[in-house]
TIRO-2110 file (N, C-alpha, C; in Angstrom, 1 decimal):
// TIRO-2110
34.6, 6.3, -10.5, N, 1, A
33.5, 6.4, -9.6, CA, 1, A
33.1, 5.0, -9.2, C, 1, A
33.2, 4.8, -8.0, N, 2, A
32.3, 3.3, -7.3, CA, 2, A
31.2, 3.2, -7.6, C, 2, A
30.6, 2.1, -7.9, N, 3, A
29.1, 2.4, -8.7, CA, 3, A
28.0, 2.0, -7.1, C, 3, A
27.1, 1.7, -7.9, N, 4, A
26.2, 2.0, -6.3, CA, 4, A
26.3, 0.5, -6.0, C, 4, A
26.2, -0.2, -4.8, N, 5, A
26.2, -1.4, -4.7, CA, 5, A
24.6, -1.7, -3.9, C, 5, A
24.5, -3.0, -4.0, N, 6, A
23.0, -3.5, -3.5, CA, 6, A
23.4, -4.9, -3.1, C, 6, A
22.7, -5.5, -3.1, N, 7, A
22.7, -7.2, -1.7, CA, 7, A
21.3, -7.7, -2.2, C, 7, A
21.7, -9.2, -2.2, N, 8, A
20.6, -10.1, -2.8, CA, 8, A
20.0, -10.2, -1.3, C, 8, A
19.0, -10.0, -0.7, N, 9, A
18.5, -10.7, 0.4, CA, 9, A
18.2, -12.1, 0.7, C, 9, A
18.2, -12.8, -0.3, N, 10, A
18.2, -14.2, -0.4, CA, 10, A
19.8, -15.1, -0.1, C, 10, A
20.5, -14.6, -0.8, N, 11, A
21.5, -15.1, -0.6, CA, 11, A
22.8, -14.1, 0.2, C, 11, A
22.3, -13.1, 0.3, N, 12, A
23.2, -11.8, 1.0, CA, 12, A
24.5, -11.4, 0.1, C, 12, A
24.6, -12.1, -0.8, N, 13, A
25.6, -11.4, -2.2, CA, 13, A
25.7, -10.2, -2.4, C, 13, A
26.8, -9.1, -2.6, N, 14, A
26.8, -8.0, -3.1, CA, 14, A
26.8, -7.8, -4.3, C, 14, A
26.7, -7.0, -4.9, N, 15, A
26.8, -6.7, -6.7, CA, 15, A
26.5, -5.0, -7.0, C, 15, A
27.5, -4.9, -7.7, N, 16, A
27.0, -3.1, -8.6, CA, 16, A
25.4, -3.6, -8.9, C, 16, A
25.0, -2.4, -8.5, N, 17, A
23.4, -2.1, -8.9, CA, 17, A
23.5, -2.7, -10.5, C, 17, A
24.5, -1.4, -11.1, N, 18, A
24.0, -1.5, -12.2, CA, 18, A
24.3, -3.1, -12.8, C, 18, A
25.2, -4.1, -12.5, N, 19, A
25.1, -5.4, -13.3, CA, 19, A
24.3, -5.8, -13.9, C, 19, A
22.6, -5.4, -12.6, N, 20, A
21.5, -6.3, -12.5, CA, 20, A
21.1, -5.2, -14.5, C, 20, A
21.1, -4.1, -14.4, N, 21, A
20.5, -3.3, -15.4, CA, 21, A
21.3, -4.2, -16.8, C, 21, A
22.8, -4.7, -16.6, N, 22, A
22.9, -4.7, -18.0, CA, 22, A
22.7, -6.6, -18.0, C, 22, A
22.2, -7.1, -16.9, N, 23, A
22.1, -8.8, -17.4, CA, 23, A
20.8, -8.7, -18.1, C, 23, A
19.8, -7.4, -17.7, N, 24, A
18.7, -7.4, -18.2, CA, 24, A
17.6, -8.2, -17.9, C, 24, A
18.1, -9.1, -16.6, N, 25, A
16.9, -10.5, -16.6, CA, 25, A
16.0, -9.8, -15.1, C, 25, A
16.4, -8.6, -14.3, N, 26, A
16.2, -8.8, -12.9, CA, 26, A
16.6, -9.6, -12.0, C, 26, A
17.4, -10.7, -12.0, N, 27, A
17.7, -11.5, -11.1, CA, 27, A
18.8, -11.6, -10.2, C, 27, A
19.3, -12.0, -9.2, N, 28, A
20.3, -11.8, -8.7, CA, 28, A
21.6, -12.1, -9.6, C, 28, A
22.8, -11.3, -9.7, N, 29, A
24.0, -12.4, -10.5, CA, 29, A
24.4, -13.3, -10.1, C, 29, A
24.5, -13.9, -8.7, N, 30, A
24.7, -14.9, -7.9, CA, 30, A
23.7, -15.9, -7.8, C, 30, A
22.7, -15.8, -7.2, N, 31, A
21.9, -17.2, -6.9, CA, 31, A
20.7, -17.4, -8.1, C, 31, A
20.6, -16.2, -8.8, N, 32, A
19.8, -16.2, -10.1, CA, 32, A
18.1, -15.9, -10.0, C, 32, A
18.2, -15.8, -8.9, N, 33, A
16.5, -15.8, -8.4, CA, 33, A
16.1, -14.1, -8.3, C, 33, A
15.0, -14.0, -8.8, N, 34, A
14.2, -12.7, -9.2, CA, 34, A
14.7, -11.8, -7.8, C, 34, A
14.9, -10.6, -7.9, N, 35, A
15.4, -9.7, -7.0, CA, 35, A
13.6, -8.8, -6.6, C, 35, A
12.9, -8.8, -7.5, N, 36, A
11.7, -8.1, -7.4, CA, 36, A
10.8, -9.5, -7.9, C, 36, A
9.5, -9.2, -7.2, N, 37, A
8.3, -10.1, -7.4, CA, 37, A
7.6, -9.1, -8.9, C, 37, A
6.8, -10.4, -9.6, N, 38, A
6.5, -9.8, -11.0, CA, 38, A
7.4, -9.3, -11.6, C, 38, A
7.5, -8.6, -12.7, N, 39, A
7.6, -8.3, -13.7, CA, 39, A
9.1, -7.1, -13.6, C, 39, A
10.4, -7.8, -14.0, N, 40, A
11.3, -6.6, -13.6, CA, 40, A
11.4, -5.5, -14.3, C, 40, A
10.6, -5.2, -14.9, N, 41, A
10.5, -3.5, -15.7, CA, 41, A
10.7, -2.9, -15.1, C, 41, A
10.2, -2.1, -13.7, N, 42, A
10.6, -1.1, -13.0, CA, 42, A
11.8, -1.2, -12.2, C, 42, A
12.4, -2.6, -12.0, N, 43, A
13.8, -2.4, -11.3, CA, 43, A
14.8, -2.1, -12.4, C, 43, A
14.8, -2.4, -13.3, N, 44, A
15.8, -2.2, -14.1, CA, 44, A
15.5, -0.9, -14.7, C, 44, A
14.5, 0.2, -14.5, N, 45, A
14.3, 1.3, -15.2, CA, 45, A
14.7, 2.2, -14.2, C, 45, A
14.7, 2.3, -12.9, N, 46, A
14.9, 2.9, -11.7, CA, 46, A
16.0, 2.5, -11.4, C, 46, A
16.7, 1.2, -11.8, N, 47, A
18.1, 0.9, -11.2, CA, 47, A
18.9, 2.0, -12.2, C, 47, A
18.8, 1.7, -13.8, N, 48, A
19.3, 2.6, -14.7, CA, 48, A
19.7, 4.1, -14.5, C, 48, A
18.4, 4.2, -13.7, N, 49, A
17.7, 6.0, -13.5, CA, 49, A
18.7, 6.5, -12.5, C, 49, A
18.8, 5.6, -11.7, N, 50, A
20.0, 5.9, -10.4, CA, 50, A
21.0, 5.9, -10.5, C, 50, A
21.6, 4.9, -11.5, N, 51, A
23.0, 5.0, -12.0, CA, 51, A
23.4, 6.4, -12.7, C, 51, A
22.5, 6.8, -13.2, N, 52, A
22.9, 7.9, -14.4, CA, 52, A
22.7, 9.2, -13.5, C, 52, A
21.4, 9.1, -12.5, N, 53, A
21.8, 10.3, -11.3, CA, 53, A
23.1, 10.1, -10.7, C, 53, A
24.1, 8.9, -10.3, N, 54, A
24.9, 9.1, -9.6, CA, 54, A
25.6, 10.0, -10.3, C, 54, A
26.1, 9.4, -12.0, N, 55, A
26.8, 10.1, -12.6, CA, 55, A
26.9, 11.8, -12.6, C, 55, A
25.7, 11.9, -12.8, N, 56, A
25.3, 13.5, -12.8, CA, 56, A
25.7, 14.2, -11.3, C, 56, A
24.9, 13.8, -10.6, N, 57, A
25.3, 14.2, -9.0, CA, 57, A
26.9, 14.4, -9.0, C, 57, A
27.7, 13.0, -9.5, N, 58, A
29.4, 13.3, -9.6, CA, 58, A
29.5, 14.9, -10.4, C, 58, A
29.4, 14.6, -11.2, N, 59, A
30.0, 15.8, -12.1, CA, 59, A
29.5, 16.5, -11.9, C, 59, A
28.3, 17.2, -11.2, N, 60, A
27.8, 18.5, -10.8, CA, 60, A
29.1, 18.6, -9.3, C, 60, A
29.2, 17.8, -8.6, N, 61, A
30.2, 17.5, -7.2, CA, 61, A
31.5, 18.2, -8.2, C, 61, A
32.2, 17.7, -8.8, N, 62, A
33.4, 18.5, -9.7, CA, 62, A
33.1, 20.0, -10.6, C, 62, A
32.8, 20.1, -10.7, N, 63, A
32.1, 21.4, -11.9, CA, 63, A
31.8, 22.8, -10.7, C, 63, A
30.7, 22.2, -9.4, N, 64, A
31.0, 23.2, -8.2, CA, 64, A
32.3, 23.0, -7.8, C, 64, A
33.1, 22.2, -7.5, N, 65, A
34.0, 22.3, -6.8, CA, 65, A
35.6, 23.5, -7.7, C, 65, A
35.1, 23.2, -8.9, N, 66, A
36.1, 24.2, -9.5, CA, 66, A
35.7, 25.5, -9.7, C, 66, A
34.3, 25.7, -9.2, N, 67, A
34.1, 27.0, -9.8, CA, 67, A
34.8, 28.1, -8.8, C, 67, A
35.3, 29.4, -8.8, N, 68, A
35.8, 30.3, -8.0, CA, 68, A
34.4, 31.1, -6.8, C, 68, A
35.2, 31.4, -6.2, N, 69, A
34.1, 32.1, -4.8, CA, 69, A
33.8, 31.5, -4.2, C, 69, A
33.1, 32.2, -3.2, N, 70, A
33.4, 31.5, -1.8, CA, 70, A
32.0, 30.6, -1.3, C, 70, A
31.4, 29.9, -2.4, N, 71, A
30.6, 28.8, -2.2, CA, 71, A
31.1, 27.6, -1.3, C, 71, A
30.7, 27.0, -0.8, N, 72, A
30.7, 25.8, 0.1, CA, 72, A
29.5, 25.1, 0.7, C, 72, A
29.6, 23.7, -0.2, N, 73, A
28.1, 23.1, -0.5, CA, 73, A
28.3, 22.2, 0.6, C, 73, A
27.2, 22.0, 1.3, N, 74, A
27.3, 20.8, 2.0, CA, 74, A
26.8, 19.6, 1.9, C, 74, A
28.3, 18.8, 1.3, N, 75, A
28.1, 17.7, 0.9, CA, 75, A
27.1, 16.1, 2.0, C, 75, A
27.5, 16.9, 3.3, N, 76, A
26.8, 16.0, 4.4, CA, 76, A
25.3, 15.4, 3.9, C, 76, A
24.6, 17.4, 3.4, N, 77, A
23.4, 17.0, 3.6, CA, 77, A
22.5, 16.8, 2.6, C, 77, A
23.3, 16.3, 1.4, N, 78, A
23.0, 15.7, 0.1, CA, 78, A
22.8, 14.2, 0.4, C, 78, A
23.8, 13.4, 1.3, N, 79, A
23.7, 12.2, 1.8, CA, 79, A
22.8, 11.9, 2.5, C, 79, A
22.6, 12.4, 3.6, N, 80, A
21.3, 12.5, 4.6, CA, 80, A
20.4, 12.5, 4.2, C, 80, A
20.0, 13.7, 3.3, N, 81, A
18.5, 13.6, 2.5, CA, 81, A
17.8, 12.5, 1.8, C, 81, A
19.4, 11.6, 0.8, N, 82, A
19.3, 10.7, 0.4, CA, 82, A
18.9, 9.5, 1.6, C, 82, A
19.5, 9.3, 2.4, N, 83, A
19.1, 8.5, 3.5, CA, 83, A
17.6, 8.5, 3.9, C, 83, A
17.3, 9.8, 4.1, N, 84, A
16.2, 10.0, 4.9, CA, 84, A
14.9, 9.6, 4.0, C, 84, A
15.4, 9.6, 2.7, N, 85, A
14.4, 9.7, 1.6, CA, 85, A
14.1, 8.1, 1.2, C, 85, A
15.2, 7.3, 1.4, N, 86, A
15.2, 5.8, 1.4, CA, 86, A
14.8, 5.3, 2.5, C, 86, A
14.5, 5.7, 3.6, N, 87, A
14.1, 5.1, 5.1, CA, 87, A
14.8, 4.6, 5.9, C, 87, A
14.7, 4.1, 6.7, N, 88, A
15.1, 3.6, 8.0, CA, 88, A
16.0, 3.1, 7.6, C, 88, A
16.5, 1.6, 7.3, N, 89, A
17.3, 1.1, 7.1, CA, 89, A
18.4, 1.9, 6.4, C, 89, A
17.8, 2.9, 5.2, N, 90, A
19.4, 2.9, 4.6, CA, 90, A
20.0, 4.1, 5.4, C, 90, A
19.3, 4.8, 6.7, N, 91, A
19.8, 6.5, 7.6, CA, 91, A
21.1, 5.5, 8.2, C, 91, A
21.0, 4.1, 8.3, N, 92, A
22.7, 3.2, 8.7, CA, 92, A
24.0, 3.1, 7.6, C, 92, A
23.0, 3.6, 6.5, N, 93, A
24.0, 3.6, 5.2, CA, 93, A
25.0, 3.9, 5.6, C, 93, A
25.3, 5.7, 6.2, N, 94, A
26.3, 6.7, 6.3, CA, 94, A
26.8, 6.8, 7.6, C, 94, A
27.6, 6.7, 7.1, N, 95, A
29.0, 7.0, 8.9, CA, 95, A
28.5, 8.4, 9.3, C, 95, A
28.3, 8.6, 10.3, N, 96, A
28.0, 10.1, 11.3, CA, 96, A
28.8, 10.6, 10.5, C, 96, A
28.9, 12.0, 10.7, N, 97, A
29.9, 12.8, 10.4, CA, 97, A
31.0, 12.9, 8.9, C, 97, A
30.4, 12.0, 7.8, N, 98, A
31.1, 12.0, 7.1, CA, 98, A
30.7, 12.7, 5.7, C, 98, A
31.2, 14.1, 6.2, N, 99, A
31.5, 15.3, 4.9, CA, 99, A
32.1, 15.7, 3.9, C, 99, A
32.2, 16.0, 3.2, N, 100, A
33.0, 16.6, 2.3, CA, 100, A
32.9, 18.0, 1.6, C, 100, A
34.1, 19.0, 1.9, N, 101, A
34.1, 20.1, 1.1, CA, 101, A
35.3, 19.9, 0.6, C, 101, A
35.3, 21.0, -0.5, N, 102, A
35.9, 21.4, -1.5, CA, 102, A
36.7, 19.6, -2.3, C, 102, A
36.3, 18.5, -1.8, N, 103, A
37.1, 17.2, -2.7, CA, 103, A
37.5, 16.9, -1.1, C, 103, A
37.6, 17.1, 0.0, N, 104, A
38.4, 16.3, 1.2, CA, 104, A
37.2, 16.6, 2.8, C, 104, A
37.5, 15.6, 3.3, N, 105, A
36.5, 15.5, 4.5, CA, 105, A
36.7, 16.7, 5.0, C, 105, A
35.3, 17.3, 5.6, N, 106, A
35.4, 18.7, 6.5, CA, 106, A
34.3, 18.3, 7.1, C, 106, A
33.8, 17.1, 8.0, N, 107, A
33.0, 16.8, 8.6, CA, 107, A
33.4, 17.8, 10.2, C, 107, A
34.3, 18.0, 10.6, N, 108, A
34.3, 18.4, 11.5, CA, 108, A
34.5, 20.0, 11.5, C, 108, A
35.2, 20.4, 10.4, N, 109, A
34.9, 22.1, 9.9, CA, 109, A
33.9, 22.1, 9.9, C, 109, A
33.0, 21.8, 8.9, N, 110, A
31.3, 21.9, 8.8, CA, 110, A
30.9, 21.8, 10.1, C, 110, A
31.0, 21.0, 10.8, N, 111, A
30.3, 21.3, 12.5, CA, 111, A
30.4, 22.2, 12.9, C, 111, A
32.3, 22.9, 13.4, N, 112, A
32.9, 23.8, 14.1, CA, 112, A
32.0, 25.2, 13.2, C, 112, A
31.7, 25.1, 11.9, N, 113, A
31.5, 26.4, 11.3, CA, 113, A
29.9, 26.3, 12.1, C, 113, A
29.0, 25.3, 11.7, N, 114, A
27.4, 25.5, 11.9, CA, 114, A
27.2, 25.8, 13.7, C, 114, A
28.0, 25.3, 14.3, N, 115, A
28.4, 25.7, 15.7, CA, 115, A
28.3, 27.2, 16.0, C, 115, A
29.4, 27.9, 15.3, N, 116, A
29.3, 28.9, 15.3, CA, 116, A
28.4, 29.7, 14.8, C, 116, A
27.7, 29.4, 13.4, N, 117, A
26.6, 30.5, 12.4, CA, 117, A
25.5, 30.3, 13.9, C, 117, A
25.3, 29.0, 14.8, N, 118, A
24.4, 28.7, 15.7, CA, 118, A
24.6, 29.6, 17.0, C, 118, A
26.4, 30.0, 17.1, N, 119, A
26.1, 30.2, 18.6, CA, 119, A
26.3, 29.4, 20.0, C, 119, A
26.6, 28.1, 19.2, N, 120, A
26.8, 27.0, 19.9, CA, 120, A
28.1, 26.6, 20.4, C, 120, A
28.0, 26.2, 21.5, N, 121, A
29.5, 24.8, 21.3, CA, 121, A
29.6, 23.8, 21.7, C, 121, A
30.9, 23.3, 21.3, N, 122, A
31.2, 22.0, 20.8, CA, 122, A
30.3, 21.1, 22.1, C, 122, A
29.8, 19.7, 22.1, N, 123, A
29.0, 19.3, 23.4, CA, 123, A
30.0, 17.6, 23.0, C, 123, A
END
């Protein structure tokens, strides 16, 4: 699994989220300077918190995908929500259109189907 990645705004360095959780200090791993003002308790408890949702989120993602019947989750709008729920900046996170059913892109099946449950066509 890719772990989540984040950016020092100071120095624009990338790094797994989680690093910052196990240096334990808050600080960037690159330029060393505090990533949060005050006290890094809550970044490293909320960085932790996210890591271990990704994990879960994964394995709930495999566990439906094996089950039998004719479920089909949409993975789009698990991402989106997450977007929308982070703000502006991160709704650039995600590439348009980038779906997933059953383990492989169906960004464009997922359209062609909601098109249709709509009534609509393709524009």
């Amino acid at each position: 699994m890719t772990p989540i990645s984040a950016r020092c705004a100071r120095c624009d360095s990338g790094f797994s989220l989680f690093a910052v959780v196990e240096d334990g200090t808050g600080a960037c791993p690159h330029c060393l300077q505090p990533l949060v003002a005050g006290d890094p308790g809550a970044l490293l408890e909320w960085a932790a918190a996210a890591d271990a949702a990704q994990y879960r989120l994964s394995a709930s993602v495999h566990i439906l995908q094996q089950l039998r019947g004719h479920l089909i989750v949409d993975w789009q709008s698990v991402l989106q929500s997450l977007a929308e729920e982070a703000g502006g900046e991160a709704c650039r996170m995600f590439r348009p259109g980038a779906g997933w059913i059953g383990g492989r892109s169906g960004a464009g099946r997922a359209r062609s189907s909601m098109r249709a449950l709509k009534g609509t066509s393709a524009s």
